[in-house]
VMD Tcl script that draws the C-alpha trace (Angstrom):
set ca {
  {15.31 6.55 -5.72}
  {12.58 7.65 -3.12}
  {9.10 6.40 -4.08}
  {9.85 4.74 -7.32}
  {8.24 8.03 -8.87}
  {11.38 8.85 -10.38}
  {11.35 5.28 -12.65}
  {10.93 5.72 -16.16}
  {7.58 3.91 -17.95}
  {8.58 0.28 -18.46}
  {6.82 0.83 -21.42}
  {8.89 -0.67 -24.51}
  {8.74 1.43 -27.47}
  {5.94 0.43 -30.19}
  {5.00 0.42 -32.91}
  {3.11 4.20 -34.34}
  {0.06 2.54 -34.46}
  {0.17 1.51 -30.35}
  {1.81 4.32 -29.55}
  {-0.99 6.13 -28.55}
  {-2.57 3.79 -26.59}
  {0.29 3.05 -24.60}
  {0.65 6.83 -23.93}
  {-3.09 7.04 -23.05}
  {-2.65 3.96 -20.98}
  {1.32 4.01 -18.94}
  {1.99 1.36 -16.92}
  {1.80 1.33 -13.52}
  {4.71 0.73 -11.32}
  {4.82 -0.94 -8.03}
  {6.19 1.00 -5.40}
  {7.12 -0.15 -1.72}
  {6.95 3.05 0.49}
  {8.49 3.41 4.15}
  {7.37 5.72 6.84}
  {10.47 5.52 8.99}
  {10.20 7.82 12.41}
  {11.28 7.33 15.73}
  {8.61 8.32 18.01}
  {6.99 11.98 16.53}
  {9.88 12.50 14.42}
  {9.80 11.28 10.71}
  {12.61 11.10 7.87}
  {11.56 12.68 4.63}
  {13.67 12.85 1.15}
  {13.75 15.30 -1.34}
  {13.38 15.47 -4.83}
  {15.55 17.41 -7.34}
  {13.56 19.60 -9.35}
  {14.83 17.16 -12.35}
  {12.69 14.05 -11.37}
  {9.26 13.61 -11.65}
  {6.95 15.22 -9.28}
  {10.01 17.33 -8.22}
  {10.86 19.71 -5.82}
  {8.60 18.09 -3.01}
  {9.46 15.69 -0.41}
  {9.03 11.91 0.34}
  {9.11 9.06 2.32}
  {11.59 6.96 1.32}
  {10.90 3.77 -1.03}
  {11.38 2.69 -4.08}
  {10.51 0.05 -6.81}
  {9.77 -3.38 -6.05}
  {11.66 -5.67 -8.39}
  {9.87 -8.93 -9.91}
  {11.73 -11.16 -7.56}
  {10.91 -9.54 -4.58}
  {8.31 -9.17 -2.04}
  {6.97 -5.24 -1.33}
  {8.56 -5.99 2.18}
  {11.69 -7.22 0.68}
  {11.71 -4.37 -1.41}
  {11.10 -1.76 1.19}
  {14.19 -3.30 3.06}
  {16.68 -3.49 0.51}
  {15.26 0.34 -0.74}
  {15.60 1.67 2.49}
  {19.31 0.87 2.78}
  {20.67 1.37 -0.31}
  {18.80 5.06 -0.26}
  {19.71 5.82 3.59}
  {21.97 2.88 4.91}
  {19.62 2.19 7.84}
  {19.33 -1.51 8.59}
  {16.22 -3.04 9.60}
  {17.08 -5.84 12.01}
  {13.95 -7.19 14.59}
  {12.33 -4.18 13.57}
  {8.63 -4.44 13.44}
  {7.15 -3.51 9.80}
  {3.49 -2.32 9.73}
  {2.05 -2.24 7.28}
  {-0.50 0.83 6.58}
  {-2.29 0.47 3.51}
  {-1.90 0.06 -0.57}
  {-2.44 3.00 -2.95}
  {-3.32 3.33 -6.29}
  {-2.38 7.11 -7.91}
  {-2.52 8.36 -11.64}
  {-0.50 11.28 -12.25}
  {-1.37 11.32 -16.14}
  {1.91 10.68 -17.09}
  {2.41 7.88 -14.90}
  {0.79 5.37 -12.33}
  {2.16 4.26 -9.21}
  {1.17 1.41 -6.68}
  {2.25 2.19 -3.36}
  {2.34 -0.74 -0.68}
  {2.74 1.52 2.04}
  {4.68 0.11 5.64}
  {5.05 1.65 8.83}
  {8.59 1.41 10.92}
  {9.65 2.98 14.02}
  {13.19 3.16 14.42}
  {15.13 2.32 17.71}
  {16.92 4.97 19.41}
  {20.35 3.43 18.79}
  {19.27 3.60 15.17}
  {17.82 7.66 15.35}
  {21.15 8.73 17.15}
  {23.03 6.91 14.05}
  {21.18 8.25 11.68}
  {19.52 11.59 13.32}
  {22.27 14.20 11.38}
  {22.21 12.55 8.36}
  {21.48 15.27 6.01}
  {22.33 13.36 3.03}
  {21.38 10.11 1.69}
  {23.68 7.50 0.39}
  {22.49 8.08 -3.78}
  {22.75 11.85 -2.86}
  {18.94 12.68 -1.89}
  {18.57 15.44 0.79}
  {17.35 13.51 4.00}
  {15.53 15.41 6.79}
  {13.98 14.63 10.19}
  {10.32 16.45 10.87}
  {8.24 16.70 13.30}
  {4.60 14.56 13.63}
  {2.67 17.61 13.95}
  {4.34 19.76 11.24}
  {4.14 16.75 8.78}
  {0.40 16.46 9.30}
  {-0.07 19.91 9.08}
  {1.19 20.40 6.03}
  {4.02 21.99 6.20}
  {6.18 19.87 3.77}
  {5.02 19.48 0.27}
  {4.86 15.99 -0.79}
  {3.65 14.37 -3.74}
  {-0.31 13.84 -4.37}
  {-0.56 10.32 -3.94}
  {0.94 10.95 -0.18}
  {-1.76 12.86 0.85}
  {-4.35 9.82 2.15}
  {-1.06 8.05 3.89}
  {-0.83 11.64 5.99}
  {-4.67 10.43 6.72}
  {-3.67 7.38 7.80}
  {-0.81 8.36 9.70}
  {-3.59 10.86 12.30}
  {-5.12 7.44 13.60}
  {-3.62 7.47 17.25}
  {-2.33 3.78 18.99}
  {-5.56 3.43 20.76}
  {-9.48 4.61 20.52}
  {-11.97 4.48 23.17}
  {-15.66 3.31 21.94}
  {-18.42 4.28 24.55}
  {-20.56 2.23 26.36}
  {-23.59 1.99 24.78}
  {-27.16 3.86 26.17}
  {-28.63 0.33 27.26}
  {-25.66 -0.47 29.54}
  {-26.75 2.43 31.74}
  {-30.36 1.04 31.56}
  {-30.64 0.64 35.83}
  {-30.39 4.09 36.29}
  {-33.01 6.49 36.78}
  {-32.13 8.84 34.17}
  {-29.96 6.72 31.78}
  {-28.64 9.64 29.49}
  {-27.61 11.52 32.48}
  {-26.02 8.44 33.91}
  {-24.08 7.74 30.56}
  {-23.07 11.37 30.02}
  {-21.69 11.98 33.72}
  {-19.72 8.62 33.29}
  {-17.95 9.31 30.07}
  {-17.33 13.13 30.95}
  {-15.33 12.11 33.46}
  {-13.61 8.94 32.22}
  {-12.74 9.40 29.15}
  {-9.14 9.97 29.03}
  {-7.57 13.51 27.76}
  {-6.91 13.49 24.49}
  {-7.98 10.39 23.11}
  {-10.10 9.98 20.21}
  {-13.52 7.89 21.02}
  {-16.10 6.14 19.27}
  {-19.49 8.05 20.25}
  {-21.93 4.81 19.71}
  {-24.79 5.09 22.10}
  {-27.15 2.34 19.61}
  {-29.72 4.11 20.43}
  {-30.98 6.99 17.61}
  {-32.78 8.81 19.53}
  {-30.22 10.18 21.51}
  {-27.88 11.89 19.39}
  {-28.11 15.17 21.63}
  {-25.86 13.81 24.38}
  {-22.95 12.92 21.76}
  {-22.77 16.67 21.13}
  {-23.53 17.44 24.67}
  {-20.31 15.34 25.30}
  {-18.22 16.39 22.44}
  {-19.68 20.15 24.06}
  {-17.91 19.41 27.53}
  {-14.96 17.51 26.79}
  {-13.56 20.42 23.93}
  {-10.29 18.09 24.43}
  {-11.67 14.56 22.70}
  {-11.63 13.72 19.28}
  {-14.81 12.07 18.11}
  {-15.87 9.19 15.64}
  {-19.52 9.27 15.13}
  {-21.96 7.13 12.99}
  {-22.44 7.82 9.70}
  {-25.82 8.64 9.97}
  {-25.61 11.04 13.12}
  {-26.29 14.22 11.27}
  {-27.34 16.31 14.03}
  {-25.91 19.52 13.58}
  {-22.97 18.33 11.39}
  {-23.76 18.49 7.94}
  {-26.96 20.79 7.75}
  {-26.45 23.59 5.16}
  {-26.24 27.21 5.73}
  {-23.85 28.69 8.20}
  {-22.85 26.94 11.10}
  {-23.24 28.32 14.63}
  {-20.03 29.22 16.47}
  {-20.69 26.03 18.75}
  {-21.55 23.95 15.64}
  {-18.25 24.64 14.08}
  {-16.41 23.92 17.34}
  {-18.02 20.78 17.45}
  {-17.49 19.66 13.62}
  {-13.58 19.99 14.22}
  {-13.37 17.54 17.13}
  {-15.02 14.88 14.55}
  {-12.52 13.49 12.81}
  {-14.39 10.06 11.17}
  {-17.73 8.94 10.62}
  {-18.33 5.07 11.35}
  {-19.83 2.48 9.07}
  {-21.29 -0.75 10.14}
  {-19.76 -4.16 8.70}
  {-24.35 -4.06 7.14}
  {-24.25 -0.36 5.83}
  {-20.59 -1.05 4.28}
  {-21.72 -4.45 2.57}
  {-25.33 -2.31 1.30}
  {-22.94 0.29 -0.49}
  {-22.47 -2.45 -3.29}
  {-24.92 -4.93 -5.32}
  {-24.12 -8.73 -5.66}
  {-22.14 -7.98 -8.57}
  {-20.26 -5.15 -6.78}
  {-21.91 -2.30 -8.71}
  {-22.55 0.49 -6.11}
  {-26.01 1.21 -4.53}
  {-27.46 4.85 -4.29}
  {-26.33 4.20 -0.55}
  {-22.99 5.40 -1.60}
  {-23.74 8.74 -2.23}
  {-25.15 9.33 1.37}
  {-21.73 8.61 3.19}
  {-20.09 11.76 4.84}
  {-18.82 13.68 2.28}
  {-17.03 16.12 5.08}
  {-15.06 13.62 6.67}
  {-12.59 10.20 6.68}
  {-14.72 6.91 7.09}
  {-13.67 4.03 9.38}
  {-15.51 0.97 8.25}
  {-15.98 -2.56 10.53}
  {-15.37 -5.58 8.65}
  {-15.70 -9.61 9.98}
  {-14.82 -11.38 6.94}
  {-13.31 -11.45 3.28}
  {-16.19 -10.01 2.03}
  {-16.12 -7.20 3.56}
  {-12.92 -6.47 3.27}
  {-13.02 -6.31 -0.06}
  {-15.95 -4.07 -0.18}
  {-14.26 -2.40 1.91}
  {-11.32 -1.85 -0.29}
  {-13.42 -0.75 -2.99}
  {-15.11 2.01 -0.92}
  {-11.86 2.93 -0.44}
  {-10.79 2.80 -3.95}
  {-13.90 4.80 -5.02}
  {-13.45 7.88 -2.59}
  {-10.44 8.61 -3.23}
  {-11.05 8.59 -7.48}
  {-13.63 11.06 -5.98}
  {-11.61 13.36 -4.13}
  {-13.52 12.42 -0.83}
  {-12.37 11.93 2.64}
  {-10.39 8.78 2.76}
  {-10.85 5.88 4.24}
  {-8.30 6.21 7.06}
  {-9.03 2.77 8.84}
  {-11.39 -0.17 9.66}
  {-12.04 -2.02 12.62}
  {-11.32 -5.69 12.10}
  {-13.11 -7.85 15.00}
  {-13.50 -10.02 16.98}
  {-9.83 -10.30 17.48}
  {-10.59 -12.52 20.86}
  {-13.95 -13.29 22.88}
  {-16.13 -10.08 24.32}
  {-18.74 -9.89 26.93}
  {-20.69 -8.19 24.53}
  {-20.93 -10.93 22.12}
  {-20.34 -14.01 23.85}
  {-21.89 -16.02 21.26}
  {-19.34 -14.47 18.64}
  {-16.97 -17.46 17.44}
  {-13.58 -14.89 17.75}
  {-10.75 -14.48 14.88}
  {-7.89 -15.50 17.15}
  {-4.58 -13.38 16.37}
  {-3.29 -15.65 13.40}
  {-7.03 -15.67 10.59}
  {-7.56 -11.71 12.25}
  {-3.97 -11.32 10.93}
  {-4.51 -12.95 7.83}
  {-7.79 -10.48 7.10}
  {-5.49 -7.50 7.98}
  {-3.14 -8.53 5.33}
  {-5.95 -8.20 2.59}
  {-7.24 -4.48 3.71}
  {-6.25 -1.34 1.95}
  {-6.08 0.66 4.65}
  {-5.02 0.63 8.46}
  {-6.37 -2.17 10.44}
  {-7.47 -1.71 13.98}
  {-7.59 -4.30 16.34}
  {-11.25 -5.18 18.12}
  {-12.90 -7.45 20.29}
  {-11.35 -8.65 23.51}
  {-8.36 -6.38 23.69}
  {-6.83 -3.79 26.36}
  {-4.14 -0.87 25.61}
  {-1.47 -3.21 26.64}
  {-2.26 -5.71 23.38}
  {-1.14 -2.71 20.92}
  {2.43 -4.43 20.49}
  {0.57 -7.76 20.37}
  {-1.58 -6.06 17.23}
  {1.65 -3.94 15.23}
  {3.13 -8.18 15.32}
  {0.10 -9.44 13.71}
  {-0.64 -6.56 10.76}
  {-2.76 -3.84 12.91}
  {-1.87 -0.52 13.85}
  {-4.45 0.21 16.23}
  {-6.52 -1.46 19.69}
  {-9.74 -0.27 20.34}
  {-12.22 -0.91 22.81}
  {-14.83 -0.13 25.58}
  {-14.18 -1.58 28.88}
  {-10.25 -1.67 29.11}
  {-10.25 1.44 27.93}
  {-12.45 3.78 29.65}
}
mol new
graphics top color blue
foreach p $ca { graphics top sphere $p radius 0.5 }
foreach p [lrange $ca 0 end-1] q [lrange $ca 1 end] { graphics top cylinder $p $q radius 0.2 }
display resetview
């Protein structure tokens, strides 16, 4: 059983005059998913044509049982479906998702695990999985791109899954404040620093110079950007776009929302502020949260867009993880309460504050999937 989306209703049969309700109202079953791969190749199922929401493929999962954790679940799922054993594997978890189908609701407690490459040679030409599922091995790229039709509640986890190891935020305008022209400085440093590739937080703190993120975005075609949510120059005006416009609204792939602009999206009694409706309707948010509170608004943000059909929320920056020269007076997390925070999000926590590239196995132990930062990583 891949995805539990092939269990039957637990619904017990009823009386006539419930019956109704309960088919108005199904109940929901929980659902531990697992995005096995080993590096950019990942293992999909396939459904018969039988089973509900057939003839597409899956990750591989299944129901968790009442005795069971989702991890515990995933595990024992995982090898009764394709006999692959999770031993000191690390399992990441990505994000919980709610779906309605009409006919039937699934929770998905979605985990991330990469296999070892004794395990993909074992298991590489398996074609077939052990209760008779076709099993196949894709590529990263044709995955994301679409190429394999999976069920609708997959599509945010394909969201989740573009969110590369590592992002690079910029320095901010101020730090360049010694130099004669500090917008030239700052644009000549990050041109040529920036590393190929990479996507990078554009946050100069400064609003009125939104021209040089496009004028870097302009020069380095090969970066993939995450700007501010309110940095609307030349990204969401109506009317046709310029040829250099459009070229620069697909190298944003996420607008950014402060820990203060996320918390102002809801009222005291979590009722949502007109706020809400200004958020980028064009692309994935990333959100920065510091606490339990905002974590949970957080959560519900993420909740809300995607009963909207919006852009999902594809990740938020959890911080500080450890001290920062940028906020020394910041009391940090410290691996085990940032881990703890991770734990409650609904989406893919990135590791902030302190940190360097080498951390990133450091984070994937403690719940994150992700290390960002300025000045270990530029």
């Amino acid at each position: 059983m891949l995805n539990g989306s092939n269990q039957q209703s637990e619904t017990k049969p009823e009386s006539k005059t419930n019956s109704k309700e309960k088919t108005n109202k199904p109940s929901i079953v929980n659902v531990a998913v697992a995005v096995i791969h080993y590096k950019n190749q990942y293992l999909l199922g396939f459904r018969d044509a039988t089973q509900h929401q057939g003839n597409r493929y899956e990750f591989v999962g299944g129901k968790i049982e009442a005795n069971e954790s989702a991890a515990q679940a995933l595990i024992r799922e995982v090898a009764e479906e394709t006999g692959i054993l999770f031993d000191d594997n690390t399992i990441v978890k990505l994000g919980r998702l709610h779906h309605d189908y009409g006919d039937k609701q699934v929770s998905l407690q979605v985990y991330k695990i990469e296999l070892t490459a004794e395990q993909y040679e074992q298991h590489r030409h398996c074609e077939q999985g052990l209760e008779g599922q076709a099993l196949t091995w894709v590529s990263k790229s044709q995955l994301l791109a679409g190429a394999y039709h999976l069920p609708a509640a997959n599509k945010t986890i394909l969201e989740w899954l573009k969110l590369p190891s590592k992002i690079t935020i910029t320095y901010p305008l101020a730090h360049f404040g010694t130099y004669t022209d500090a917008a030239a400085a700052w644009l000549q440093y990050h041109q040529e620093n920036l590393a190929s590739e990479s996507w990078v937080y554009i946050r100069l703190k400064d609003i009125n110079s939104k021209h040089l993120a496009e004028q870097l975005i302009t020069t380095r075609p090969d970066i993939l950007a995450i700007l501010p949510n309110g940095n609307e120059q030349l990204l969401d005006v109506e009317g046709s776009l310029t040829a250099n416009e459009t070229e620069i609204s697909q190298q944003i792939v996420a607008k950014h929302l402060t820990q203060t602009a996320l918390m102002q999206c809801f009222d005291e009694d979590g009722s949502s502020t007109a706020l809400i409706q200004s958020l980028s309707k064009d692309y994935p948010l990333i959100v920065s949260c510091h606490d339990i509170a905002s974590i949970t608004a957080a959560n519900k943000l993420a909740s809300m867009r995607i009963q909207n059909a919006l852009p999902p929320v594809i990740g938020t920056f959890v911080s500080p993880v450890l001290a920062t020269q940028t906020h020394p007076d910041d009391t940090p997390l410290g691996w085990e309460a940032w881990s703890a925070l991770a734990e409650l999000a609904d989406m893919p926590v990135i590791g902030l504050g302190g940190l360097e590239p080498a951390m990133l196995n450091q984070a994937l132990q403690y719940g994150g999937i992700s290390v960002a930062g300025i000045r270990q990583f530029i």
